[in-house]
C-alpha positions in Angstrom: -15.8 -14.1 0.7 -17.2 -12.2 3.6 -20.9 -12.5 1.7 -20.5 -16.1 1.7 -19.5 -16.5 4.9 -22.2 -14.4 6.4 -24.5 -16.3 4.3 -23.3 -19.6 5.6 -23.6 -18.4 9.0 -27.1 -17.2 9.0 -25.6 -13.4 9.6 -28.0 -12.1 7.0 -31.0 -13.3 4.8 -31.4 -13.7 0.9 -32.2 -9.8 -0.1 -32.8 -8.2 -3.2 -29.6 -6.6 -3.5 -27.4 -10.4 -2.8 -29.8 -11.9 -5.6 -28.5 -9.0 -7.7 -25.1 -9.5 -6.9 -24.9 -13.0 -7.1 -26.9 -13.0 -10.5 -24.9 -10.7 -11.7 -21.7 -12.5 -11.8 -20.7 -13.9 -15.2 -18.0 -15.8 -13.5 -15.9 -14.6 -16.2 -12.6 -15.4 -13.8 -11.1 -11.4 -14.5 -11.4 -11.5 -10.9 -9.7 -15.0 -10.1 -6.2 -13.3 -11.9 -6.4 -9.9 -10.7 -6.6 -11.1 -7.2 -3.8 -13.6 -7.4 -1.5 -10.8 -8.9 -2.2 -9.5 -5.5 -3.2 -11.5 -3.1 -2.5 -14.9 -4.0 -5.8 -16.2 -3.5 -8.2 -17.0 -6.1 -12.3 -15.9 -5.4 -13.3 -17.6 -8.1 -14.3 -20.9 -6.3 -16.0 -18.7 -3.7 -17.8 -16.5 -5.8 -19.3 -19.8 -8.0 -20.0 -21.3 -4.2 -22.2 -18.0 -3.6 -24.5 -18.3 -6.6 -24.8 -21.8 -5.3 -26.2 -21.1 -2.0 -28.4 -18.4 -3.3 -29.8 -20.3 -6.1 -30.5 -22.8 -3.3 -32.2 -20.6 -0.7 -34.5 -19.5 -3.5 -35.7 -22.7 -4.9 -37.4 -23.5 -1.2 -39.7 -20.9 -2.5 -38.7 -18.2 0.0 -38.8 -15.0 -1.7 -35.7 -12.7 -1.2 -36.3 -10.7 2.9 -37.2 -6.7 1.7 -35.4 -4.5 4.1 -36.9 -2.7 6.6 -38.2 1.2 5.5 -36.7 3.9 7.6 -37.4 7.5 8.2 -33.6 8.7 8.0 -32.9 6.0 4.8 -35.6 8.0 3.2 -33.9 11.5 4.1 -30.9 10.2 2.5 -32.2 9.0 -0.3 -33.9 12.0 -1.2 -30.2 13.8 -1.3 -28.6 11.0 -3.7 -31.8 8.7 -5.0 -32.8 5.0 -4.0 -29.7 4.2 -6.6 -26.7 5.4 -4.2 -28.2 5.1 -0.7 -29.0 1.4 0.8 -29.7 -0.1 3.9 -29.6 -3.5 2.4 -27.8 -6.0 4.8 -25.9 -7.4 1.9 -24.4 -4.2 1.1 -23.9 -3.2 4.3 -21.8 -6.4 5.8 -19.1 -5.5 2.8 -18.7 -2.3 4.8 -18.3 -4.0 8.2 -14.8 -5.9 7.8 -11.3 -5.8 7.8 -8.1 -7.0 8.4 -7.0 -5.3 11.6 -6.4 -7.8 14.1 -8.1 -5.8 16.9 -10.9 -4.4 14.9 -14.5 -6.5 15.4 -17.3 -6.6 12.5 -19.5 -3.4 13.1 -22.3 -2.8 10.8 -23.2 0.1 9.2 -27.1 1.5 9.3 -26.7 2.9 5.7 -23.9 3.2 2.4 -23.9 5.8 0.3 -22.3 6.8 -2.4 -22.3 10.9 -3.6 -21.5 11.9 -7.1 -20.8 15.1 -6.8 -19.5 17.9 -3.7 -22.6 19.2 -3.0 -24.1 16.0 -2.4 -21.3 15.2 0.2 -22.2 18.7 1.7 -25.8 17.7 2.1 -25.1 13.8 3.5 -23.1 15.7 6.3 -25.7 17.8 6.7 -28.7 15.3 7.0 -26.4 13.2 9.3 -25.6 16.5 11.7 -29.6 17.5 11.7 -30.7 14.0 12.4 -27.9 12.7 14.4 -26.3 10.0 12.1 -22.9 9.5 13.2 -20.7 8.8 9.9 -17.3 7.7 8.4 -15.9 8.7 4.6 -14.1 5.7 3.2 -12.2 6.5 0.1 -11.3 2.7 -1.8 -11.5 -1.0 -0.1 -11.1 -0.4 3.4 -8.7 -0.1 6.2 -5.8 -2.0 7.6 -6.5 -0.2 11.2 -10.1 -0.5 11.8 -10.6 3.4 11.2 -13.7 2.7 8.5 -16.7 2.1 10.5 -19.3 3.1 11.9 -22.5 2.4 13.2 -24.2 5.0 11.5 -23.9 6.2 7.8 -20.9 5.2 5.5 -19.7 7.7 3.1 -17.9 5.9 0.2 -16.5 8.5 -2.3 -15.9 5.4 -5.2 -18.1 7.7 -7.5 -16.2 10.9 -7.7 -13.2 10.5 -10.2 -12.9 13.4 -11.9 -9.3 14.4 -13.0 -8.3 17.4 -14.8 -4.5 18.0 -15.6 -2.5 21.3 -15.9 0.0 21.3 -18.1 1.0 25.1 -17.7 0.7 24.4 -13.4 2.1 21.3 -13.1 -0.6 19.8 -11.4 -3.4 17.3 -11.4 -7.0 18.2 -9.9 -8.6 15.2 -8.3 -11.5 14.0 -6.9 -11.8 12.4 -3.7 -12.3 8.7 -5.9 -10.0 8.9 -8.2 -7.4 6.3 -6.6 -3.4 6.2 -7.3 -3.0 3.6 -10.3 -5.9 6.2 -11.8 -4.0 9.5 -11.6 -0.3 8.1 -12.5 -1.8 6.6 -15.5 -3.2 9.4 -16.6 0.0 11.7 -15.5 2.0 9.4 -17.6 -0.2 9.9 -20.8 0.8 14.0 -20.2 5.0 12.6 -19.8 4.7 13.7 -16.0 4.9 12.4 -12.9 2.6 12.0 -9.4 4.1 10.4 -6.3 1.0 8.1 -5.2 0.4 4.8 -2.9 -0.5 1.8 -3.2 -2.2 1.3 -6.6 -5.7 1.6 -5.1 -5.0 3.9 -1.9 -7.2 6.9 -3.2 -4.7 9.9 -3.7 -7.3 12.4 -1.0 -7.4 9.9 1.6 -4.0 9.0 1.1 -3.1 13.0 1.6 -5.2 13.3 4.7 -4.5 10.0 6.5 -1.0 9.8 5.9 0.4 12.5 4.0 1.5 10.2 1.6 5.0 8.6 1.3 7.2 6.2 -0.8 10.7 5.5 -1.9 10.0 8.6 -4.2 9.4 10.3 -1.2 13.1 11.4 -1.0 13.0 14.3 -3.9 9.6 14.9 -3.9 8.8 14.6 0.0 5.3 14.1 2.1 2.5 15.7 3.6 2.0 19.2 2.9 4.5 18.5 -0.1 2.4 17.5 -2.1 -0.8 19.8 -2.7 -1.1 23.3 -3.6 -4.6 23.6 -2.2 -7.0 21.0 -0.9 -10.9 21.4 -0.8 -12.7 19.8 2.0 -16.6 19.9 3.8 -17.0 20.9 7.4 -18.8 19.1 10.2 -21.3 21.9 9.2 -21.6 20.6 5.4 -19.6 23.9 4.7 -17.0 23.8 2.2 -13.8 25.8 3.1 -10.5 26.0 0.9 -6.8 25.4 2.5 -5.4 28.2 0.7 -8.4 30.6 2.2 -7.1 33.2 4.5 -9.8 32.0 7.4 -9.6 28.1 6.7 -8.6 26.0 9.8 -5.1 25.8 10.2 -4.2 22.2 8.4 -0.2 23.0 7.8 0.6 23.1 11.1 1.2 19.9 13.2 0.2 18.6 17.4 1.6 15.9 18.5 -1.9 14.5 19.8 -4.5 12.4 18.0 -6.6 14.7 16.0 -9.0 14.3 13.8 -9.0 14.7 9.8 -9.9 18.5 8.5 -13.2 17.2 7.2 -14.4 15.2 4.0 -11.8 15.8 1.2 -14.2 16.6 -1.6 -10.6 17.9 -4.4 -7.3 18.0 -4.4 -4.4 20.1 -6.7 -1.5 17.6 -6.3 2.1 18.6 -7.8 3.0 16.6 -10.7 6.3 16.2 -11.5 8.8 15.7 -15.0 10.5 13.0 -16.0 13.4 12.4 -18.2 13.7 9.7 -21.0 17.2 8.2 -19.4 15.3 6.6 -16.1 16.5 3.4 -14.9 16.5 1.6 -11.8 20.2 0.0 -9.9 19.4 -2.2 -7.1 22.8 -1.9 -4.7 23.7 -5.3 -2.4 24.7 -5.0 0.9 25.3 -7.4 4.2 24.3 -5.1 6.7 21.5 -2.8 7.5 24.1 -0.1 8.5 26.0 -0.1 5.4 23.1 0.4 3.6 21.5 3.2 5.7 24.6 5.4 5.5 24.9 4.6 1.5 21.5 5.8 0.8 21.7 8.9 3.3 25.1 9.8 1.1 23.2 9.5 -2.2 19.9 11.6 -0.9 23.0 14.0 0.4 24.3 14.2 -2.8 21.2 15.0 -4.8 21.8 11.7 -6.5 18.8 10.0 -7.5 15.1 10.0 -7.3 13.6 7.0 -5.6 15.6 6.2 -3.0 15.0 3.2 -0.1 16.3 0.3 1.6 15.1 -2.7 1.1 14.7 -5.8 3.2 15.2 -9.4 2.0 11.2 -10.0 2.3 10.6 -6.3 0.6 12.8 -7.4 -2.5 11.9 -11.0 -2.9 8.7 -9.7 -2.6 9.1 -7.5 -4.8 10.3 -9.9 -7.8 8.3 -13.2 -6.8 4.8 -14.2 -8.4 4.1 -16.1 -5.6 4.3 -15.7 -1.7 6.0 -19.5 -1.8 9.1 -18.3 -4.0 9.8 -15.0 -2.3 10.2 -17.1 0.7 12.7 -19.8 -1.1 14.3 -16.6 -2.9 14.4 -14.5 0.3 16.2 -17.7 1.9 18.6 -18.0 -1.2 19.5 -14.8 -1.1 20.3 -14.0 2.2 21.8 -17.1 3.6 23.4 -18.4 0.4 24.3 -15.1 -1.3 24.9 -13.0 1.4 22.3 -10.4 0.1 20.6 -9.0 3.5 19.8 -5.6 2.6 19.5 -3.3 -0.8 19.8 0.0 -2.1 16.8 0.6 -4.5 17.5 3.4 -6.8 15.8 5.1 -9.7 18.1 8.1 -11.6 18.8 9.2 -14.6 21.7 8.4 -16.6 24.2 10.6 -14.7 22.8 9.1 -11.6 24.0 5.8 -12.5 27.2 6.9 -14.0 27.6 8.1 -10.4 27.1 5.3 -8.9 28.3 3.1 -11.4 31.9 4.6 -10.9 31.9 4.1 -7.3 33.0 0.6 -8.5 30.5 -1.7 -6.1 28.5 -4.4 -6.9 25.0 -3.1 -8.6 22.5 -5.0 -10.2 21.0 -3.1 -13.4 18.2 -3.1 -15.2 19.3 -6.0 -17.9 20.7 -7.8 -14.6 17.4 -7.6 -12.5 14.8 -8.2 -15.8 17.4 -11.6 -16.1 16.8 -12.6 -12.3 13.4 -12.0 -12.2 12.3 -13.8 -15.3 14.8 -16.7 -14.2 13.6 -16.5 -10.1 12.1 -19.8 -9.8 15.4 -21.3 -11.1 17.7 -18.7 -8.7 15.7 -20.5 -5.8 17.6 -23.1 -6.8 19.7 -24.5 -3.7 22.4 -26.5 -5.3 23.8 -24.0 -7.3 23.2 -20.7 -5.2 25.2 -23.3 -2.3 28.0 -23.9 -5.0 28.7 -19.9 -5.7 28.1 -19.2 -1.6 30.7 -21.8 -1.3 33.6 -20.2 -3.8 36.7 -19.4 -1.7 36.9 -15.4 -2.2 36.7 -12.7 0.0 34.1 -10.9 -1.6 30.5 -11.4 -0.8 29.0 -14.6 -2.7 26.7 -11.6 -4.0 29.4 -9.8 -5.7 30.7 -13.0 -7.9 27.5 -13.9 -8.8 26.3 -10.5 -10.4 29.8 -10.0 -11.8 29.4 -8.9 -15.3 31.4 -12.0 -16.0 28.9 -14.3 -14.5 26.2 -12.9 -16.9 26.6 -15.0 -19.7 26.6 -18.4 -17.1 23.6 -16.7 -15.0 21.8 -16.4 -18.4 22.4 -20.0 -19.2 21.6 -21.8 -15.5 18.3 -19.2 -15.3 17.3 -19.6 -18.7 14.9 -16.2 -18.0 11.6 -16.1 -19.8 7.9 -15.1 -19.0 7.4 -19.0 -19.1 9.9 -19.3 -16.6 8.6 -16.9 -14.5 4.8 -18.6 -14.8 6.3 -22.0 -13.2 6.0 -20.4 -10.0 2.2 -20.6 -9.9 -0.4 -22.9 -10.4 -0.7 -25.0 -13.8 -3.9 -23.3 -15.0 -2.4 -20.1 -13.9 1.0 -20.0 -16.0 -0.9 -19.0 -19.7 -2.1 -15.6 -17.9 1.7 -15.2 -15.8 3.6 -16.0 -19.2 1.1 -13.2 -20.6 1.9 -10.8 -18.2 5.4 -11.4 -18.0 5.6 -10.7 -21.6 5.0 -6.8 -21.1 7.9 -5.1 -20.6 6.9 -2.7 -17.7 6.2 -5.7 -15.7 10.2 -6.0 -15.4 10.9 -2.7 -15.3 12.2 -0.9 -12.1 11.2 2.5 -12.7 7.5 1.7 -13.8 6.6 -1.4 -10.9 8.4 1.6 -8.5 6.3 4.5 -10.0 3.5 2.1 -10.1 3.9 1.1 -6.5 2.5 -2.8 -7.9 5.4 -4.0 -5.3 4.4 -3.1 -2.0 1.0 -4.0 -2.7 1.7 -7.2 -2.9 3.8 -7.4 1.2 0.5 -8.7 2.3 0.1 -12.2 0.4 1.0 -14.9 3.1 -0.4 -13.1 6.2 -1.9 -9.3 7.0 1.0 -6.8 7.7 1.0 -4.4 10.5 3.0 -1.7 9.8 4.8 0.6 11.9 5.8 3.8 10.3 8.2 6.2 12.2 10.1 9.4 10.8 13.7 8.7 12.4 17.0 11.0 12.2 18.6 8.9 9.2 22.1 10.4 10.4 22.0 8.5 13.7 21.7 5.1 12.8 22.0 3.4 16.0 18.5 5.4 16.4 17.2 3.4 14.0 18.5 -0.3 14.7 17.5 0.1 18.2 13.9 0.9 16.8 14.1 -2.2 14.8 16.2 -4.0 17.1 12.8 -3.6 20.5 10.3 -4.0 17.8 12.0 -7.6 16.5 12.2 -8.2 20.7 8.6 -7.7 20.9 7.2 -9.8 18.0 9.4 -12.5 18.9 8.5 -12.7 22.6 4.8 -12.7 21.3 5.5 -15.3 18.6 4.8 -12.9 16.1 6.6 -12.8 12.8 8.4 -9.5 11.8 10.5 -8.1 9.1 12.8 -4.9 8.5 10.1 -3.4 5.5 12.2 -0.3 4.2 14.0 3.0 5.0 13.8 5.9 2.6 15.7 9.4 3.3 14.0 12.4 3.2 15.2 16.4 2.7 18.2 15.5 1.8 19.3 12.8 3.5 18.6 14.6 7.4 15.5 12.8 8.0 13.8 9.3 7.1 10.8 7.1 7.2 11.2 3.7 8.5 8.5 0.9 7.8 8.9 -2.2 10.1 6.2 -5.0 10.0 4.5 -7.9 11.8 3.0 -10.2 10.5 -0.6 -11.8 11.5 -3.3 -14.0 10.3 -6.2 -11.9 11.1 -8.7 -14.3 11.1 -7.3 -16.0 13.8 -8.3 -15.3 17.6 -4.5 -16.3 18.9 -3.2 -13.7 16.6 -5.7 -11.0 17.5 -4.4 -11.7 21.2 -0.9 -12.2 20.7 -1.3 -8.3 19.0 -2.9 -6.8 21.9 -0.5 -8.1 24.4 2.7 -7.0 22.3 0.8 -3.2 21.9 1.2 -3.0 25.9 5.0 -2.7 24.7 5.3 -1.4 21.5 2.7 1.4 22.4 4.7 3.1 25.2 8.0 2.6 23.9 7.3 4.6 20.3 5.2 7.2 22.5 8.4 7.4 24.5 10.4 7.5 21.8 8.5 10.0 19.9 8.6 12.2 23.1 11.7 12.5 24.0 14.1 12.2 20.8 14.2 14.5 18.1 13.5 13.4 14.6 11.5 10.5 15.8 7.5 10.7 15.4 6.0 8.0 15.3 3.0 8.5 12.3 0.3 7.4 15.0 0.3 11.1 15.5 0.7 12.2 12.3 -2.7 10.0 11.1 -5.1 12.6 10.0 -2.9 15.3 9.8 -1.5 14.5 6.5 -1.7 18.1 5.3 0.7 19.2 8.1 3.8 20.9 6.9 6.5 18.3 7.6 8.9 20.0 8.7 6.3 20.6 11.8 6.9 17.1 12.7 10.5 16.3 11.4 12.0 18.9 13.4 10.3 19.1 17.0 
């Protein structure tokens, strides 16, 4: 889309590389589904648009523009070969986007791409002698504007080597290998890695965030999650964590710092799993009942994945489509009284525990019913006939009564191909497809998986705070929630509670809360830079001044800090 567009615009000429990449294109339509799943839009149509306006521009008889030779291109290409280093416009503008809000296009001079470590040791090298300035990007780009530069881009796409260890329980990575890539492959050995989003590389992840989930509860962030890291210096030396005289990494400032180096391997603990997991989702009406259930469970060692969820985070999370979470996240809150959710994955004593607690749950049967029968929950008239039952119990509770089942079963009548109504006609043989395979209504695997959360970003771009906060004082946290809601609303901006998942033992937490913007417009863009006058100094406040919070603009880059550094200062 972003080729097209600069196309369109004049921003850069027919080259050799867009004529390859526009040939290229079999407009097979893999691409058209894949992004849907995620997205919700559909490339197709723009992709067919770009071979268009190419095969256009060269029947005038202009011959594709040859880019311009350059003394330092040549240096580089002499490390990697003509193949992985480019100066080519078209390549280049693909590495000059993204979806921060604040963040303008800035072109790089060159893209490469190493194969191996030593060629990353050399780039850094060439770029320190000849003074290059340069930026490592791990997969896609990111949501902060912390990818460019106006020098060399270092993409690390190539470099996917992973080698298991079954006697270590642990994973060796490569700085490309992203986080769909190693679970699948830690799932072939009957293990476990806690990764992000299904194409955050696992490295960059480490490094930039120090990774975190709902599984981040038992098997915990940052430093927790490596046994040794291998990175390159500014020098192009390569220094170990685990090395007596390696910079200190574990340890945490509350400053902006930058990363270590470039990440060139990581050992990442893998974990076990047992053949009884399955997920319970938990209703509640408010945020505080939920916050102290989930701290009690993490207390209790009950439970993996632990984290509660928001109405948009849960619709979300079932919905095909960005339209039907909306009516579902409606439906459920205002007709079923179903604000807020405990997600949990466990084992089958787990849910015995929970199970005997004798509160409403929604199971795995229960949840694989509603999600194949969503488009007919959204349903108005009869979600308004059950909120409107004269009970005392939540409209919640009666519905996903295990005497409702057999009546939920016959109103939803749950199927892949009702699932598929929810999108487009030509659309619904791939969605009935997909909804066929049984992991796609799983809990534990679309949780393990993280396919959920990648999808929070369909109708507009999400701008995610994340803040460690003391999960035992609540009122910390709805005040947090509570001036960030203030904020976005008296900047028109839309914003959601995204999740809240305990950590070490229920005495700390991480707290996601998100606004919403359309990027690509220049009201949003301002509307974001007014609210950061406020939110800005009120987390930096907060961070200051009350133990347990830290907000993770501090924490960015020092992903390999121990976390009790930050969690406890």
């Amino acid at each position: 889309m972003d080729l097209y567009h600069a196309l369109s615009q004049d921003m850069i000429p027919i080259t050799p590389k867009l004529v390859e990449i526009a040939t290229s294109c079999d407009l097979c339509g893999c691409c058209d589904t894949q992004c849907h799943f995620v997205t919700g839009m559909r490339p197709l149509p723009v992709m067919k648009a770009l071979k268009q306006l190419v095969r256009d521009r060269l029947q005038t008889g202009t011959p594709p523009t040859q880019v311009d030779p350059d003394p330092d291109l040549e240096v580089l290409q002499a490390v990697l070969g003509s193949r992985w280093v480019t100066n080519d416009p078209a390549v280049l503008l693909t590495y000059a986007n993204d979806p921060y809000p604040l963040a303008g296009m800035c072109m790089p001079r060159f893209v490469a791409m190493p194969g191996t470590k030593n060629e990353v040791a050399s780039l850094v090298r060439v770029a320190l002698d000849r003074d290059i300035p340069y930026v490592v990007r791990g997969n896609g780009g990111s949501v902060f504007g912390f990818v460019f530069s106006q020098g060399l881009v270092i993409d690390m796409n190539r470099m996917k080597g992973i080698q298991i260890d079954l006697e270590n329980w642990t994973a060796v990575v490569e700085p490309g290998v992203t986080a769909f890539e190693l679970q699948q492959e830690a799932v072939r050995h009957g293990l476990r890695a806690n990764t992000a989003e299904p194409a955050a590389t696992v490295c960059g992840n480490i490094v930039c965030t120090g990774l975190f989930s709902t599984w981040a509860n038992v098997y915990g962030v940052n430093a927790d999650h490596f046994v040794d890291m291998e990175f390159v210096d500014s020098k192009g030396d390569f220094f170990r964590l685990n090395q007596s005289k390696a910079p200190n990494a574990f340890c945490f400032e509350h400053r902006l710092k930058d990363a270590p180096g470039i990440c060139t391997q990581a050992r990442v603990r893998l974990h076990p799993m047992t053949a009884d997991e399955e997920g319970l989702i938990i209703p509640f009406e408010t945020f505080e009942e939920a916050a102290a259930f989930a701290r009690d469970l993490s207390q209790r060692r009950i439970g993996l994945a632990l984290g509660v969820l928001g109405g948009h985070y849960l619709s979300t999370f079932m919905s095909p489509s960005a339209e039907l979470a909306d009516r579902v996240r409606s439906g459920l809150v205002q007709s079923l009284g179903l604000e807020y959710a405990v997600l949990m994955i466990g084992d089958s004593y787990a849910r015995e525990a929970v199970i005997s607690m004798g509160i409403s749950v929604i199971d795995q049967d229960l949840f694989r019913m509603l999600m194949l029968g969503l488009p007919r929950l959204a349903d108005g008239e009869w979600l308004d006939l059950v909120a409107g039952l004269d009970s005392e119990q939540p409209p919640y509770e009666i519905l996903f009564s295990p005497e409702m089942r057999p009546l939920l079963e016959a109103v939803l009548q749950p199927g892949p191909e009702t699932a598929a109504q929810a999108v487009e006609m030509d659309l619904r043989p791939f969605y009935t497809k997909l909804y066929a395979r049984p992991e796609m209504t799983d809990m534990v695997w679309l949780t393990m998986f993280r396919i959920v959360s990648a999808r929070m970003s369909r109708h507009k771009h999400m701008f995610a705070f994340l803040i460690y906060v003391p999960l035992h004082r609540v009122e910390v946290i709805t005040g947090i929630c509570t001036e960030l809601e203030r904020i976005a609303h008296d900047h028109g901006i839309q914003a959601d509670f995204g999740f809240l998942t305990p950590l070490d033992l229920g005495k700390r937490a991480i707290l996601e809360y998100d606004y919403y913007l359309d990027h690509q417009n220049p009201l949003d863009a301002e509307k974001i830079g007014r609210a950061r006058l406020e939110f800005e100094p009120y987390l930096d406040g907060l961070s200051a001044s009350t133990p347990g919070v830290k907000w993770l603009k501090y924490i960015f880059s020092q992903g390999c800090a121990r976390k009790e550094a930050f969690l406890y200062t």
